[in-house]
VEXTI-37485 format. One record per residue (C-alpha): residue number from 0; residue in one letter; x, y, z. Coordinates in nm, 4 decimals, padded with zeros to 6 digits. Example, Ala and Ser with C-alpha at 12.3 -4.5 7.8 and 13.67 -1.06 7.14 Angstrom:
residues 2
<node pos="0" code="A" u="01.2300" v="-00.4500" w="00.7800"/>
<node pos="1" code="S" u="01.3670" v="-00.1060" w="00.7140"/>
This chain:
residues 66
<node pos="0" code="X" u="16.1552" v="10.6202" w="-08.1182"/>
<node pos="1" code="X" u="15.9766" v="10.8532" w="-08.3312"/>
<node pos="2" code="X" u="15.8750" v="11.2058" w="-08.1996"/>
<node pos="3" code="X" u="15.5637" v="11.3661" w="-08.1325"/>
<node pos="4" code="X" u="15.4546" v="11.6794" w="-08.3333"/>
<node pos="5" code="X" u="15.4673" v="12.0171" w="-08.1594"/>
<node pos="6" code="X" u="15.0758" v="11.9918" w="-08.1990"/>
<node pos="7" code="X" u="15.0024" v="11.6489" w="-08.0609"/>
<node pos="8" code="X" u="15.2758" v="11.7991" w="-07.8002"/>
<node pos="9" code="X" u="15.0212" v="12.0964" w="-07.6982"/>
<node pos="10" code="X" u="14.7092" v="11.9073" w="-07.7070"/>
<node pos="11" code="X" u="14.8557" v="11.6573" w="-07.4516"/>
<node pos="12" code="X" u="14.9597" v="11.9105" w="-07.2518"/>
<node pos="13" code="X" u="14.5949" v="12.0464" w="-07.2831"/>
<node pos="14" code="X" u="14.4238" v="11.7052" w="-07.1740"/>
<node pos="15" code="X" u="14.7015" v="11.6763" w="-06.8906"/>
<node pos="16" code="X" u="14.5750" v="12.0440" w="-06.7570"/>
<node pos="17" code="X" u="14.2341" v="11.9798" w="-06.7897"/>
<node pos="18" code="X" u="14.2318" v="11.6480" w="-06.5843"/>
<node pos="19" code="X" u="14.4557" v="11.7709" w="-06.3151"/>
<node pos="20" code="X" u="14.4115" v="12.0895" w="-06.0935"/>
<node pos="21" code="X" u="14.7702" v="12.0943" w="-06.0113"/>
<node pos="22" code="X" u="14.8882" v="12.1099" w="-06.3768"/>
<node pos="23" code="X" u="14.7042" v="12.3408" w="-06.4584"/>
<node pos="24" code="X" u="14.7887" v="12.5991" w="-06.1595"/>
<node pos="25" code="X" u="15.1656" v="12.5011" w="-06.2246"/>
<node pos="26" code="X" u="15.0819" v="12.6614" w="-06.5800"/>
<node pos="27" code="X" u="15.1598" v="12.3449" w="-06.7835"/>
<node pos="28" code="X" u="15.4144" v="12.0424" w="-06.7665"/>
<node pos="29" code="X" u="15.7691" v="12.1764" w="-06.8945"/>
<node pos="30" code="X" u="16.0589" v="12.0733" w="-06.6996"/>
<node pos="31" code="X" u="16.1455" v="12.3217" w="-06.4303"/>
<node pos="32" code="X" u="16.4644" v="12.1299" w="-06.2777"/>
<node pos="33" code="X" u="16.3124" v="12.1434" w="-05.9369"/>
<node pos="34" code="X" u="16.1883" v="11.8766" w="-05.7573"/>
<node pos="35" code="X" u="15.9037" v="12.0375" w="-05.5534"/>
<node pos="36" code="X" u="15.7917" v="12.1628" w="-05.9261"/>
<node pos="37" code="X" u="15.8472" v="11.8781" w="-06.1123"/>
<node pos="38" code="X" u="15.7088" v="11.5859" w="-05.8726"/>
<node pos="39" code="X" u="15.3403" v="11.7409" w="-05.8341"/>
<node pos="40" code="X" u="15.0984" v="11.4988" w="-05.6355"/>
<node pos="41" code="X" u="14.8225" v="11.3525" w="-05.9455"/>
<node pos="42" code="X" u="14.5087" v="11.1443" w="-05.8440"/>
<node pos="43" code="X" u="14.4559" v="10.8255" w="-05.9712"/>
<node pos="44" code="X" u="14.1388" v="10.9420" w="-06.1335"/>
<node pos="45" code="X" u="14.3444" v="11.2373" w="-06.3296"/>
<node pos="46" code="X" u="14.5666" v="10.9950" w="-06.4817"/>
<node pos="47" code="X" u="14.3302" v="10.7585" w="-06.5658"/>
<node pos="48" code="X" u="14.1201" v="11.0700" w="-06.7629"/>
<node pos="49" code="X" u="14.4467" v="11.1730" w="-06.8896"/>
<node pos="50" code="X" u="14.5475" v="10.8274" w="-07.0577"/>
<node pos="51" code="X" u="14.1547" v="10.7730" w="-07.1684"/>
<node pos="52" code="X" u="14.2150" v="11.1225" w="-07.3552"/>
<node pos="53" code="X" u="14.5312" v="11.0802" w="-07.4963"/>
<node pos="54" code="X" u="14.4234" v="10.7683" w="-07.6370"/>
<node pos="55" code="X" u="14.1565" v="10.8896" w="-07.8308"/>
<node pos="56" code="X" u="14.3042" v="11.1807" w="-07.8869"/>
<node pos="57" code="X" u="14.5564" v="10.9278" w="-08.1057"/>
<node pos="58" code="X" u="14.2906" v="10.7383" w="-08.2438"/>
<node pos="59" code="X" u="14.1304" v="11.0051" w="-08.3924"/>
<node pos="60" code="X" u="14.5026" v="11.1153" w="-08.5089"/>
<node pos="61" code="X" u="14.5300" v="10.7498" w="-08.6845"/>
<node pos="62" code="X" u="14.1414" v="10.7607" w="-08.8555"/>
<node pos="63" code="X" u="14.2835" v="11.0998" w="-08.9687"/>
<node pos="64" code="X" u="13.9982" v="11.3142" w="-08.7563"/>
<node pos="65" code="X" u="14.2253" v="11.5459" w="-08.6180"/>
């Protein structure tokens, strides 16, 4: 599987804050190795904004808008 740039890597962690209070008060969505941290409760409705923007977000990647 190929990796994600360290760009595309920030700007997905930008949509992900944006859509979702809790991300965004946790201060982003590294790894913390605790469960309470790592498990934070998401609405439906944040993840589907959060897929909607990370798909266009690679679309305009692909058309080369980015």
């Amino acid at each position: 599987m190929k990796k994600i740039s360290r760009k595309t890597a920030k700007a997905l962690e930008k949509i992900a804050m944006s859509a979702s209070y809790s991300l965004e008060y946790r201060g982003g969505i590294d790894e913390r190795n605790n469960d309470s941290e790592d498990f934070p409760e998401i609405s439906i409705r944040a993840l589907q904004e959060m897929l909607e923007q990370a798909y266009l977000l690679g679309r305009a990647d692909a058309e080369g808008k980015r």
